[in-house]
C-alpha distance (Angstrom), angle and dihedral (degrees) to the residues before:
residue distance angle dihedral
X1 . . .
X2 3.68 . .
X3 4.22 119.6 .
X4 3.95 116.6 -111.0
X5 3.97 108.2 -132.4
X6 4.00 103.1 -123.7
X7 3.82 78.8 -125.8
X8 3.50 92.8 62.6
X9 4.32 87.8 62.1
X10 3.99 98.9 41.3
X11 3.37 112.0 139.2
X12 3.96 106.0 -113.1
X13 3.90 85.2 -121.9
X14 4.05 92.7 71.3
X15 3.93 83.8 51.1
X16 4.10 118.8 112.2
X17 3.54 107.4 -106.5
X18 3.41 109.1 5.8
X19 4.37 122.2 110.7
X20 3.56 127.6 -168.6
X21 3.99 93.6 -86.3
X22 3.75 87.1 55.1
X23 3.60 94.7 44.5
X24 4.05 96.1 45.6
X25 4.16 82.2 51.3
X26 3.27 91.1 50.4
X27 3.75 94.6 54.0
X28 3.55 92.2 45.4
X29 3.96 87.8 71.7
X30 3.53 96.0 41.3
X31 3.81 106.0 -90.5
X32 3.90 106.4 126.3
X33 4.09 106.2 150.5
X34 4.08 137.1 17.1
X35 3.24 92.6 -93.0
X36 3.88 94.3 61.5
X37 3.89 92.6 55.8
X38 3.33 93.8 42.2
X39 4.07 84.8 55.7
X40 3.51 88.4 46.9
X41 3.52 119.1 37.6
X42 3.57 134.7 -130.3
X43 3.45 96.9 -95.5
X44 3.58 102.7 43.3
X45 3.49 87.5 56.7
X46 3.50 98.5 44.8
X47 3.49 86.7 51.6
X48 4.66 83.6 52.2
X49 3.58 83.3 54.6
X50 3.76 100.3 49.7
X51 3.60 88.7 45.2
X52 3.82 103.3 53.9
X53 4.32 78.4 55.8
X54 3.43 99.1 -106.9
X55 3.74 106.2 150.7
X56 4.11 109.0 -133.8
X57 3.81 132.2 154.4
X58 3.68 129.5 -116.9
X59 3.72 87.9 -96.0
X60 3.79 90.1 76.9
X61 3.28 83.7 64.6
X62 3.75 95.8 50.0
X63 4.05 90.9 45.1
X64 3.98 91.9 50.1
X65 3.95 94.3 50.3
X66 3.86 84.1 41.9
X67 3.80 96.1 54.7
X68 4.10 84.7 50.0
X69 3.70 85.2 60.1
X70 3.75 98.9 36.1
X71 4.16 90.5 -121.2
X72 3.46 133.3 124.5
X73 4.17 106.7 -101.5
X74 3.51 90.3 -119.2
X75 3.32 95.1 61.4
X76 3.58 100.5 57.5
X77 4.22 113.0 112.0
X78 3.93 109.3 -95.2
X79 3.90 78.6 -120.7
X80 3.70 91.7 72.1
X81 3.56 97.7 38.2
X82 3.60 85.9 58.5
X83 4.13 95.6 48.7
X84 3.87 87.0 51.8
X85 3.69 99.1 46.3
X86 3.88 85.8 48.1
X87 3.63 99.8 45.8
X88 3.76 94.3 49.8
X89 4.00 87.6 49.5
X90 3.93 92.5 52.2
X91 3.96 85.1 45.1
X92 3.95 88.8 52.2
X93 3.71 99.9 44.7
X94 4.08 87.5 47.6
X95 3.43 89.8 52.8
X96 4.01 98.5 44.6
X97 4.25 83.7 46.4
């Protein structure tokens, strides 16, 4: 039997960064605690969320790696920004392909 990390069940509301509206579209596709994003990824479920045709910016993305890391999205290094941005383009084009 292995131990779940309280983290791994906090409610997305306690998250950094993420509001209600976030939080309802994140349940919409399927993310409901920590845990889940953590299982998922930011992009991969920024990618969810584009797909279901909900129209969001590239600071979702941002805000969803930033509540991984407990830090505000705008504090993230341009670096990373970058990486995300450019993995969840290569995801998107291999999906449209």
């Amino acid at each position: 039997m292995t131990a779940t990390s309280p983290k791994q069940n906090q409610d997305l509301l306690e998250l950094r960064n993420l509001g209600m509206a976030s939080v309802n579209i994140l349940r919409a596709v399927g993310i409901n605690t920590y845990g889940d994003l953590a299982q998922v990824g930011a992009v991969a479920t920024y990618q969810r969320i584009k797909a279901r045709g909900i129209h969001v910016s590239k600071v979702m993305l941002y805000a969803l790696q930033g509540a991984l890391m407990d830090v505000h999205w705008n504090d993230l290094s341009p670096a990373l920004k970058a990486q995300l941005v450019a993995e969840a383009e290569n995801t998107q084009a291999a999906a449209e392909a």
